[in-house]
Structure formats: C-alpha cells, structure tokens
N, C-alpha and C positions, 0 to 999 in steps of 0.2 A: 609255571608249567604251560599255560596258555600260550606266552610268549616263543616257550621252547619249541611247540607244534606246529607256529603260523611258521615260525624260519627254516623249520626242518621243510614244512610244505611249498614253501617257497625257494628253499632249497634245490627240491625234489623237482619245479617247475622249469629253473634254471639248465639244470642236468639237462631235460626232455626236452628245453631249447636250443642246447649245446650240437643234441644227439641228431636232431632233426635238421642244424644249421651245415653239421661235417655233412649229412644223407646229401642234402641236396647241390655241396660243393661238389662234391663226388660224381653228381648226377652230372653237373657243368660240367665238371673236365674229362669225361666219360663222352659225354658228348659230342665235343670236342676232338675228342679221339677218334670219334665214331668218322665223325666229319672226313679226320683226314685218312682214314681207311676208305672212307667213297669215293673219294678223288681217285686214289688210284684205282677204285674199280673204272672208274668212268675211264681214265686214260687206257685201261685195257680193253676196255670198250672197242675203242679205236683201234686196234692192234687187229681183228678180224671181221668180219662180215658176212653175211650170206647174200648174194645178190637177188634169188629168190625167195618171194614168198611162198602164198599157199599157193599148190596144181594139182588139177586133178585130171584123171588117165583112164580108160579102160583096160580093163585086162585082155590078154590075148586072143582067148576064146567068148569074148563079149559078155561073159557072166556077172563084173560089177562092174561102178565105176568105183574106183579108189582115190581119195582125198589125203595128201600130205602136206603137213604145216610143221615146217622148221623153226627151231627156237632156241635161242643163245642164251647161255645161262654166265654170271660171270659172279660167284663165287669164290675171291681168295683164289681162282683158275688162271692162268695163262698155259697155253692158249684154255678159249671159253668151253665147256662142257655144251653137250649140244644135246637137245629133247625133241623127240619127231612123233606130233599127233598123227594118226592113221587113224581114217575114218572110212567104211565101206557102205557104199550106195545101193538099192536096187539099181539097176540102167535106166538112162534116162530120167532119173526120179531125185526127190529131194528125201527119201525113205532113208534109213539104217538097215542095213541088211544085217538081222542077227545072226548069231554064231556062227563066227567064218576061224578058219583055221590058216593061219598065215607064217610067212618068215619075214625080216628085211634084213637086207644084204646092202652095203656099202663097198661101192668099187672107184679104188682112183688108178688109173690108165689099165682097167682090165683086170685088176687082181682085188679080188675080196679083202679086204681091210676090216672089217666087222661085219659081225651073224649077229643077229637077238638072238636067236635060242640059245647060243651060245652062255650069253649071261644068265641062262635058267638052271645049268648043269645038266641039262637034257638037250643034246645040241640035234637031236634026232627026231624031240619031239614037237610040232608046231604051237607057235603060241596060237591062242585062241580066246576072240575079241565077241564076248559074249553079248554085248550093247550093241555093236557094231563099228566101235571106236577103241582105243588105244593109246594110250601115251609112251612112249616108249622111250627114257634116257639111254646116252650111247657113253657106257660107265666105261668100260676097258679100249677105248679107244679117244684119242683126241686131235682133233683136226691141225694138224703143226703144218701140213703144207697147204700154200694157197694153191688155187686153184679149180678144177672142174672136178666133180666126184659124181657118179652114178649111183642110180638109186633103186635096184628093186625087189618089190613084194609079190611073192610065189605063193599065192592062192592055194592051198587043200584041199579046203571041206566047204563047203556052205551048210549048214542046220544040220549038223554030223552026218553029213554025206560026202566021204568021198569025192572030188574030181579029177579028172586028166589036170595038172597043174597047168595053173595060168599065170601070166607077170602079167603085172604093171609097173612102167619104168619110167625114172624120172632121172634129173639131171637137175645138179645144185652147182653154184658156183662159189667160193668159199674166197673171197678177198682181204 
C-alpha cells in the first residue's frame, strides 16, 4: 500500500509538471505572437505624425493662458487615434486655473471635423476641467488626411462664472 501512495504521489507530481511545462509553452508562442502584433503597430507608426508638439496661447480676451499637447495612440488603429491634454493657466504664471468651462473644436480647411461635447451627448453643454487640466480622446473622429488642422478651445466660465467667450487657437500639422 505504501508503494501504491508514493507512485500515485509521484504520479500526481508528474501531471503538475506536464501542466506547468504546456502553461509556459503557451506563454513562448503567446509571445511570439504578441511580438509580431508590435511590428505592425510600429510600422503603423510610420504611416502618420504630428509635426507639433506641446503650444501654448492665450485666449482672446487675455483671461488664460491654454496649454495643448497632442498624443498618438496606435492601437490595432490605422490611421492612429489621437488624445489632446488641455491644460489652463493663470496668465503669465505657471498656476492651474481651476474650474474653467471650455469646448475644442477641430477644423481642417475651415470646416469643423470634431466637437468634445459632442462625445458627452450634450453638445450644448461645456466640458469643464475642474483641476485645470483635461485629457480629452478624439473617439468619433480620425485623422485620414494629412495635412494642416486647426485647433480651438472657446473658454465659458472661469470658477462658475460666466464669460464673454474667448479662443485660444492652435494649429497641428498631421504628416
């Protein structure tokens, strides 16, 4: 009987070798796979660009300054999905002006291409960047032509107040 236990238990050791030997084959050719999934991100890489980085602008009537930073996402995308941090300044300052009530609008040769609010289902009502900052993906819209696109963000509120709207406009080049 003694005999019967140690084999069955070595058995049992066997098995848990087998189970662990397939896990981590698995993991290699997973890997592997993963690998050749990145190459083609990387060459899709290639395929667009943004010439600019981060710029920052004042608004019209001199109330912030506004900070925008473009960012390529490349995701199983062609062309790439595109994220634009918006960050809002006191003037002059290195501060975060809290709660500001803003839009951004995306125009290529003059005609609006994308609204944020739009992607809220409130396309009436202003987003609002309670930190002073914002991330904002550009989900129903994708960059398919190269080119020049304009950029801008139409100020509301500052600290739920209200203002005469103000822009701040930028210009992206998309290669």
């Amino acid at each position: 009987m003694t005999t019967r236990i140690r084999t069955r238990h070595t058995s049992d050791k066997l098995i848990s070798i087998s189970v662990i030997s397939l896990l981590l084959l698995f993991l290699v050719v997973y890997s592997f796979t993963l690998t050749a999934d990145l190459s083609h991100i990387i060459d899709a890489a290639s395929e667009i660009r943004i010439d600019q980085a981060m710029q920052t602008n004042t608004t019209s009537g001199n109330s912030l300054d506004v900070r925008i930073e473009p960012f390529l996402t490349y995701i199983d995308t062609s062309p790439p999905l595109v994220k634009f941090d918006i960050s809002f300044f006191k003037p002059n300052t290195s501060s975060l002006q809290q709660h500001v009530d803003f839009d951004l609008l995306i125009l290529k040769d003059n005609k609006a291409v994308f609204r944020a609010t739009n992607q809220t289902g409130q396309p009436t009502v202003p987003l609002h960047a309670t930190d002073g900052y914002m991330s904002i993906p550009v989900i129903n819209y994708k960059f398919v032509e190269k080119g020049k696109y304009s950029i801008k963000i139409p100020v509301y509120g500052i600290l739920f107040n209200p203002i005469r709207p103000e822009t701040a406009e930028f210009s992206i080049n998309m290669k």
